[in-house]
N, C-alpha and C positions, 0 to 999 in steps of 0.2 A: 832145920829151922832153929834158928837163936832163941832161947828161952831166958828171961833173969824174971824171978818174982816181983823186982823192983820196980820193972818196965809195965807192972799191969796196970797201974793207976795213972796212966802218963794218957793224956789227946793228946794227937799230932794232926795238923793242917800239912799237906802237901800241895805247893801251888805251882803251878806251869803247864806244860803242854807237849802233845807230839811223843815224842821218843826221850826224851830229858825227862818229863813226867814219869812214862813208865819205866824207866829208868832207876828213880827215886821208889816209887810205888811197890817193885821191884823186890826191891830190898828190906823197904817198909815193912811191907805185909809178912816178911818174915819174922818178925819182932809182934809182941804180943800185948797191941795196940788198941785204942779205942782210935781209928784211922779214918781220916776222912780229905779225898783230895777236891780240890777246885781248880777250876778246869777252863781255859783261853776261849776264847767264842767269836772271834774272828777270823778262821780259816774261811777259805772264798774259792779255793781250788778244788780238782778233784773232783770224787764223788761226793765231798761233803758240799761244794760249791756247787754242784748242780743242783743236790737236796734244796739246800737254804735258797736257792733262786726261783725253782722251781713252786715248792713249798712257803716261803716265806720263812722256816724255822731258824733255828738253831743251826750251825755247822755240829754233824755226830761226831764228825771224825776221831778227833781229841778227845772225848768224852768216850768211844768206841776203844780207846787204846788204854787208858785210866781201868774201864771196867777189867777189859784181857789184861793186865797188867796185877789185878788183885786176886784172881782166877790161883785156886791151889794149886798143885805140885802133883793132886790124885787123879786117876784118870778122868773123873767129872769135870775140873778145873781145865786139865792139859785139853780135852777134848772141846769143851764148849769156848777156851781162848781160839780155838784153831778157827772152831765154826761163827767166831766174832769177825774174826781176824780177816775170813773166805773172800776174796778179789776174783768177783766174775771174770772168766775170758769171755772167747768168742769174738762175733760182729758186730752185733747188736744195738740194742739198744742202754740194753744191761749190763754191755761193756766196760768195766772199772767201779761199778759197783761194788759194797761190800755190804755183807751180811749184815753186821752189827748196826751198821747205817740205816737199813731199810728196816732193821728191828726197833732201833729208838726212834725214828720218825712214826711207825707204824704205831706205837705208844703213846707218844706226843698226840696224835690225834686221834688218839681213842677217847685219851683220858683227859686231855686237857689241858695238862698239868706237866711241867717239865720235871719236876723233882719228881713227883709220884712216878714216872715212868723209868725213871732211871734207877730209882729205888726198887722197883718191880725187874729191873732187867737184873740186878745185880743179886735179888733175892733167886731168880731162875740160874743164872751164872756159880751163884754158893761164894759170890765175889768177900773178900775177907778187908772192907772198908766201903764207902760210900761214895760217892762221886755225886759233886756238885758242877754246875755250870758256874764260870766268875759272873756274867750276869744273865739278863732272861729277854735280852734282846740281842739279834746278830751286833755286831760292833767290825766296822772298819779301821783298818791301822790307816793313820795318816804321817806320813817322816818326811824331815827337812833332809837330803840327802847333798851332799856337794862331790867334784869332781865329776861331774856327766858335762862341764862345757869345756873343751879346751882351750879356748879362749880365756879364758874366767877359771880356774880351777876351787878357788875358795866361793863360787857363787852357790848359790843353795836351794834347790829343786824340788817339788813337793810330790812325792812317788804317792798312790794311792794304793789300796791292797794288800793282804797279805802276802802273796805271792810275788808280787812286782816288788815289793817292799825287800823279801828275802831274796830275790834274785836283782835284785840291785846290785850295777856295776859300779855306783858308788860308794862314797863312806856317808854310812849313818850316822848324823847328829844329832839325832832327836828322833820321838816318838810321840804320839797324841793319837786321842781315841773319837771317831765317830758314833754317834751325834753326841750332841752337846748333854741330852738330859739320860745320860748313862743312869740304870738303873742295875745295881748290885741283887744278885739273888740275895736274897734276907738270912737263907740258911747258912752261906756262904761265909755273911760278914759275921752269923755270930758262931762259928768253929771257929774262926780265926781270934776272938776276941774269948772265948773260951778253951783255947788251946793249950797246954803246955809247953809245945814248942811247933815252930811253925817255918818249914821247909820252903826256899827260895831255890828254883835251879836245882840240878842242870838243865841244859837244852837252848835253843835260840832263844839269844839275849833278848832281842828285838821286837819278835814278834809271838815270843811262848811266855817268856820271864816279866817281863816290862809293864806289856800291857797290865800286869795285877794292881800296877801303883798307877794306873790314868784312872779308876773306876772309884769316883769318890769315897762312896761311904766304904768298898773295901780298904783302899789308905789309909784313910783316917782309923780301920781296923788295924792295919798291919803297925802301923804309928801308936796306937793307944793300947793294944792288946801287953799283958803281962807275960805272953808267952816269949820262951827261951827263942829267937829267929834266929835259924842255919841260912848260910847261902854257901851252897856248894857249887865250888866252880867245874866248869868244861872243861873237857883232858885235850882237846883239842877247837882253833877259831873256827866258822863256819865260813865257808863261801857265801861272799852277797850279803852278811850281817856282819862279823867281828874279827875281817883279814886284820891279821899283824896285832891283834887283843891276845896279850898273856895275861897270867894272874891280874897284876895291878889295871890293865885296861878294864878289863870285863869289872872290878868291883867299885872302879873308880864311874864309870857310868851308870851302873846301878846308882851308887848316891847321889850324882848327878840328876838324876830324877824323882829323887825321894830324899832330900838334904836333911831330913829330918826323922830319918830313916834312923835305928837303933837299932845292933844286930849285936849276937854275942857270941856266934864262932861262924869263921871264915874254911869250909873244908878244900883241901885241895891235897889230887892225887901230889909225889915229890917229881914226877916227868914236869909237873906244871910251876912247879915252887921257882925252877931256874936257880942262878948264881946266887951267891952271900948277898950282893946288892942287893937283887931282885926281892927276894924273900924278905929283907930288910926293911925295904920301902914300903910292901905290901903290909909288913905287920904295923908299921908307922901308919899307915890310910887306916887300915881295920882298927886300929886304936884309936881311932877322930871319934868312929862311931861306934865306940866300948865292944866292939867284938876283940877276939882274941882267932888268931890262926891257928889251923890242927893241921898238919899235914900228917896225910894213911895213905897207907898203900892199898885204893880202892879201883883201882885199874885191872881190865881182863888181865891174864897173860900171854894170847896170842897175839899183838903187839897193835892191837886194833883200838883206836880212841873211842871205848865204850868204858863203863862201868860194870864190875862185877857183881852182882847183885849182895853175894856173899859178904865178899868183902867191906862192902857202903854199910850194909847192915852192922856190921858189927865196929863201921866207925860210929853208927848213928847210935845202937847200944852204948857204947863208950859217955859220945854225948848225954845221952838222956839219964846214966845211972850216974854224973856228976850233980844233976841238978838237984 
């Protein structure tokens, strides 16, 4: 674990979803933080898609991987991410379910209360930050997608879902959130706005990263908050979301969706910096919107497009004992 004395007075907001969240979190929780993530709330797949349909709640999924993602390093932590983590087999009926899923729904209706359940799941966990949902109602992804007509190639399609969305054989132009009177958890928007600094990415641009700037009053957070905002980019594009997005693609749609967007460092492993050009233009875009680029060496070493937890860690130390 990274330790600096400096880093104890610092909140951190970590925002996204999936595997890019824990990703972040990861790393996070190694540093000696007042931490706290929020967390995407339109998965529709899965076991979290049958919960939320079945139930009417929240999808756990993402909120399920946030918790295992803060889970210590001792066998209490290793142990209880595992039993978060636990994907039924079998025939069943309880086939693809997961544990952690059927714990936070089981809490949600106990108590009432999304946040009180998830703060109860993460005080049994010993989890080392908080986990917030981005709002407190299901939310659907809605995308203008083009290239589905060959006839037409630039005509522009409206994919619903998260799932259809990330498994879209086209190119993504856009994103919007279902229904119209989106409701921000309240806790949510004020970590952000009381934050130090506040983590964008990695993970799917589309439907983990994105959604956090459809969800009014959170924007208007991420837009007005004083805190220092990271956006760390993907060491690799995803299939169905961001084919053929290098550095500059991925940050240039980000601002495309938040033009009002203020960010102050651009991280990126050097696999993803590319050529003189490349890097050049990128730090030209990032200087529109006053960030500045870091490239670290924050990548596994078995040649896998993951992040190494260690290593992000101690790009994010870097960042936060500048401020």
């Amino acid at each position: 674990m990274l330790h600096d004395d400096a880093a104890y007075r610092h909140r951190v907001t970590a925002l996204g979803g999936g595997h890019g969240l824990y990703a972040s979190l990861s790393a996070l929780r190694r540093l000696p933080l007042d931490l706290t993530a929020v967390v995407t709330v339109a998965d529709d797949g899965g076991s979290s898609g049958r919960l939320r349909s079945e139930f009417g709640v929240l999808p756990p999924g993402d909120l399920r991987m946030a918790l295992a993602a803060l889970c210590g390093d001792d066998e209490w932590g290793e142990t209880w991410a595992q039993v978060l983590q636990h994907r039924f087999a079998g025939t069943g009926e309880m086939r693809g379910h997961v544990t952690g899923n059927l714990l936070i729904v089981s809490l949600w209706e106990l108590l009432g209360d999304h946040v009180a359940a998830l703060d109860w799941v993460g005080r049994l966990l010993g989890a080392r930050g908080r986990v917030l949902p981005m709002a407190l109602t299901p939310l659907e992804i809605s995308a203008q997608v083009s290239g589905l007509h060959d006839d037409d190639p630039e005509r522009l399609s409206t994919v619903l879902g998260q799932v259809a969305v990330a498994t879209s054989e086209g190119t993504i132009e856009a994103i919007s959130l279902l229904p119209d009177d989106l409701r921000a958890c309240p806790q949510a928007v004020d970590s952000v706005r009381t934050a130090d600094m506040v983590v964008l990415g990695p993970g799917s641009w589309f439907t983990s990263v994105l959604p956090h700037l459809m969800v009014p009053d959170l924007a208007d957070a991420l837009i007005e908050t004083d805190a220092h905002r990271v956006v760390v980019l993907n060491l690799d594009p995803q299939d169905g979301e961001t084919e053929g997005f290098g550095a500059v693609g991925h940050l240039r749609v980000l601002l495309d969706h938040a033009p009002d967007l203020v960010l102050g460092t651009v991280l990126l492993d050097p696999s993803e910096a590319g050529d003189a050009d490349h890097l050049a233009e990128l730090e030209a875009l990032a200087d529109k919107c006053g960030a500045r680029v870091v490239v670290a060496d924050v990548a596994r070493d078995d040649g896998t497009p993951r992040h190494d937890p260690e290593k992000l860690a101690a790009a994010f130390a870097g960042i936060l004992n500048a401020l």
